[in-house]
C-alpha positions in Angstrom: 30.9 13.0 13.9 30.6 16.6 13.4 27.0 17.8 14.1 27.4 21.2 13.3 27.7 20.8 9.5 25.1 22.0 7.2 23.1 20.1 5.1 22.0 21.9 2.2 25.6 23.3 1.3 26.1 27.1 2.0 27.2 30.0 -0.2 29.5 30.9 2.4 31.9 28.2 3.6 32.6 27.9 7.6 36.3 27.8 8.6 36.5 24.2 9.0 35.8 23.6 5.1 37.4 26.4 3.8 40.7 24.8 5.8 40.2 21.9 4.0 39.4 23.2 0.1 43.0 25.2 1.2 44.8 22.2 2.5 44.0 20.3 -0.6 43.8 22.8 -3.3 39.7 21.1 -3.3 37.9 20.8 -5.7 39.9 22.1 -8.9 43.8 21.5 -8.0 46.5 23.9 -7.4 46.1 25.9 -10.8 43.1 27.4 -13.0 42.7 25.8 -16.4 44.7 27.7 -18.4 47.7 26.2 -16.6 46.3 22.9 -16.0 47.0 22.5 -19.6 50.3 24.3 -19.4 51.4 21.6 -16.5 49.6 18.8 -18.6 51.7 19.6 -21.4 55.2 19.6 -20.2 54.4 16.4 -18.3 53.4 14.8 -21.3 57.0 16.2 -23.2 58.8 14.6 -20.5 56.7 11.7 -19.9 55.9 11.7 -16.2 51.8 11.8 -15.8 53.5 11.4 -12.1 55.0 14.4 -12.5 51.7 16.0 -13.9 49.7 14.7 -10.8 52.3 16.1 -8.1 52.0 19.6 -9.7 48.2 19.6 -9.9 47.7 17.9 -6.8 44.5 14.8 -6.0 42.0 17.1 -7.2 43.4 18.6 -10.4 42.0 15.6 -13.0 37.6 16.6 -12.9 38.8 20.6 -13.6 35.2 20.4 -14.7 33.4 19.7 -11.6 30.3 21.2 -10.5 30.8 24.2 -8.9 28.7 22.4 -5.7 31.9 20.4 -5.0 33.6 23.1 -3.4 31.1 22.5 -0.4 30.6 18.6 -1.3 34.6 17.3 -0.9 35.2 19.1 2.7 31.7 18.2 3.9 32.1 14.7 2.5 35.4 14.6 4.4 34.7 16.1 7.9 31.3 14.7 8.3 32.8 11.4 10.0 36.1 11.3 9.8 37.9 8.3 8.7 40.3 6.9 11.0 43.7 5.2 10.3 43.0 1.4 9.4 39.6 1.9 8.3 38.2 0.6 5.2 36.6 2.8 2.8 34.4 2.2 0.0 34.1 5.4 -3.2 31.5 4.6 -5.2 31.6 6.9 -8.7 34.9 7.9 -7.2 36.5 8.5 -11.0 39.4 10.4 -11.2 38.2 12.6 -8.2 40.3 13.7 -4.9 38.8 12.8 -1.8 39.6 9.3 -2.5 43.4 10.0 -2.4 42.5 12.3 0.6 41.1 9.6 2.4 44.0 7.0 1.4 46.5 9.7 2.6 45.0 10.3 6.3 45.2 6.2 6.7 42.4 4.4 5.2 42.5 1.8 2.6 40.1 2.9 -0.2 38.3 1.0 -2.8 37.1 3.4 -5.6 34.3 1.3 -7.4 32.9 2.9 -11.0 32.5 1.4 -14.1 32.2 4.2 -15.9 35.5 5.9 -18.2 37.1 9.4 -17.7 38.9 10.0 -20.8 37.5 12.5 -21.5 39.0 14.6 -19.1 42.4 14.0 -20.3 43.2 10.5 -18.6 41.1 7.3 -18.6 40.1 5.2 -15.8 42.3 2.4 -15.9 44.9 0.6 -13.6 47.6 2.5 -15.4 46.6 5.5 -14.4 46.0 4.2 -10.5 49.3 3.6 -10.4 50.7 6.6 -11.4 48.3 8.5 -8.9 49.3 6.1 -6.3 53.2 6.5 -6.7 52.6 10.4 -7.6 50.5 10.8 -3.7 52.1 7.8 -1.9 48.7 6.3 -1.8 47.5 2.6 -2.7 43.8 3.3 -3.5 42.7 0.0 -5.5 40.3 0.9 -8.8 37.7 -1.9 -9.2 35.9 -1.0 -12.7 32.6 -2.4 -12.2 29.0 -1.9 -10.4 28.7 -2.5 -7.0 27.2 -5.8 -6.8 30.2 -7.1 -9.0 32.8 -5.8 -7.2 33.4 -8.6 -4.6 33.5 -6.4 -1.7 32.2 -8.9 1.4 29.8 -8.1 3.5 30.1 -6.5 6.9 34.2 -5.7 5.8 33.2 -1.7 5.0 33.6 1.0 8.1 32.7 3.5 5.5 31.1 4.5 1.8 31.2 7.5 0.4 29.0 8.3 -2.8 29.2 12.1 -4.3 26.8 13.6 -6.5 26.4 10.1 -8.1 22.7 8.8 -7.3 21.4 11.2 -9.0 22.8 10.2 -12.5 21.8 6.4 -11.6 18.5 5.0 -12.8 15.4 5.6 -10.7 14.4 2.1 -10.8 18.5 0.7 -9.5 18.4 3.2 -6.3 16.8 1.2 -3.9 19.3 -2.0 -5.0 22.3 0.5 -4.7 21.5 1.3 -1.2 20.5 -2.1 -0.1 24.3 -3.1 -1.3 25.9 -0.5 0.5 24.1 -1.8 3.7 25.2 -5.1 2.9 28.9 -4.5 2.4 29.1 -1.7 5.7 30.3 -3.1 9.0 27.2 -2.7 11.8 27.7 0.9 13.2 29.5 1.9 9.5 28.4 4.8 7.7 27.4 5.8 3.9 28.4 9.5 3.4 26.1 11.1 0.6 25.6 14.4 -1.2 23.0 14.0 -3.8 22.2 16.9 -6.3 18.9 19.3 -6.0 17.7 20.8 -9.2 15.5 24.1 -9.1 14.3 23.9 -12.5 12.2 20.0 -11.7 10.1 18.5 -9.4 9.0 19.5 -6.6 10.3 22.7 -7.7 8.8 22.8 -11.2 6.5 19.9 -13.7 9.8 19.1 -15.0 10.7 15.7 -14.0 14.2 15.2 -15.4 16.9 17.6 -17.0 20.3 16.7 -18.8 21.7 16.3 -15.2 19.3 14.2 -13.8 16.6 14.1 -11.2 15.4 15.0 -8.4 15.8 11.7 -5.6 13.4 11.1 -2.8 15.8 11.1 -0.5 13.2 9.9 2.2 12.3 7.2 -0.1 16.4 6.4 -0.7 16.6 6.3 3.3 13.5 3.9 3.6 15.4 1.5 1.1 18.6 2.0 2.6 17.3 0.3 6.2 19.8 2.4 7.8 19.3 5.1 10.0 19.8 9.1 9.7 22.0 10.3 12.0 23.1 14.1 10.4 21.1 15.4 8.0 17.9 17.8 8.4 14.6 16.5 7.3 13.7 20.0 6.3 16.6 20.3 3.6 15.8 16.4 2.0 13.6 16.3 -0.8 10.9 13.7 0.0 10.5 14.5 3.6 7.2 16.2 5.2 9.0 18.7 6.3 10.8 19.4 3.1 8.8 22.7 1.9 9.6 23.6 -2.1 8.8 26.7 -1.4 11.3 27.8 1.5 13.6 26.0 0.1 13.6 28.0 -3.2 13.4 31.3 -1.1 16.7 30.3 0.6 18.4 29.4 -2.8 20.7 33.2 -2.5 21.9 31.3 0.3 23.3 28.2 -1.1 26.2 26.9 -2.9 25.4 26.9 -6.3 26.2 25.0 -9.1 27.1 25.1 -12.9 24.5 27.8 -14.4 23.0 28.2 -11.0 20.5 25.1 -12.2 21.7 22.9 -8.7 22.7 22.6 -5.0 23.7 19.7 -3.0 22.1 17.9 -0.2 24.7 16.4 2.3 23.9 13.3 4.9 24.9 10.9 6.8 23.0 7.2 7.5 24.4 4.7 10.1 23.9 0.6 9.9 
């Protein structure tokens, strides 16, 4: 485990992250989006969405990510590294990258989310996981449902990773959420989690919600969880004593920002 990382992401990436958003062409793929659609194009005329997702690379399908994922994939992937062998758990993976990133350093990965992605340009099907597979060598196995559906046993998990997702889930399904990860994750596994923090709503502001989301008690979240934190700085998670609004906000020049400057990310790590 790498102690060192931040928690609330930076403005300025370290080394070790900018390594990794260069390795993988993270979080936007190898081109900007004026090609994306070039590339998208001609694989469509010769009909190879393989050949699309070689060109753009594991990260080229969400070109409209949050800006905050430029800190959120390397962190997500360095915290604890997975190991060859291990099994892995993505929950709200869609079409992102890290799950083919994980698949490709040796662990077999389980992308669980409901939800649909056509509308950024391909839907979230089994069609579509196998052409990612075959285009990254990769078996990552799609399960479209909620957790608690998804027939993952418990205690077979070494790791779960959930990014920038809990924050579009209902308040009142958090505390479920976390009590399944616990259930599925081996004892000594880990859930790796980046949640959203919004400056324009609570604690921040009156506002409780915006077209986002909200705001998570993250101290509440870890309560629910009954796992333990083991990286992650009281100071920089909303819901903790120690979390002060107020030098928080001051810091904000600091962070990685997101989309209209409205968001950063909180980063951490809880252990079974």
């Amino acid at each position: 485990m790498c102690d060192a990382l931040p928690v609330i992401g930076p403005r300025d990436l370290s080394p070790a992250l900018e390594a990794f958003n260069t390795k993988w062409a993270a979080p936007y793929g190898r081109v900007a989006k004026t090609l994306h659609r070039l590339v998208g194009a001609a694989a469509r005329l010769s009909g190879s969405r393989v050949l699309r997702a070689r060109a753009l690379g594991p990260f080229g399908f969400q070109p409209g990510n949050n800006a905050t994922r430029v800190f959120e994939y390397p962190w997500a992937a360095l915290a604890v590294p997975v190991e060859a062998g291990e099994i892995v758990v993505d929950i709200g993976g869609s079409l992102g990258g890290l799950q083919f990133v994980l698949a490709k350093e040796g662990a077999s990965v389980i992308n669980v989310d409901p939800s649909d992605a056509a509308a950024m340009g391909w839907p979230l099907d089994q069609e579509t996981f196998a052409d990612m597979n075959r285009a990254f060598g990769t078996t990552v196995e799609l399960r479209k449902r909620f957790l608690a559906d998804a027939g993952i046993e418990s205690e077979s998990v070494d790791k779960v990773y959930c990014i920038s997702t809990i924050e579009h889930i209902p308040q009142a399904e958090i505390a479920s959420l976390m009590k399944e990860i616990r259930r599925i994750l081996r004892i000594g596994g880990h859930a790796i989690l980046t949640v959203d923090l919004f400056y324009d709503l609570t604690p921040f502001t009156d506002r409780s919600a915006n077209v986002h989301g909200t705001n998570i008690d993250i101290a509440a979240l870890i309560g629910a969880s009954g796992m333990t934190l083991v990286q992650g700085d009281r100071a920089q998670l909303n819901g903790y004593p120690e979390f002060d609004p107020r030098v928080v906000l001051s810091q904000a020049q600091d962070h990685v920002q997101g989309h209209l400057a409205v968001n950063t990310a909180q980063a951490f790590v809880l252990r079974k």
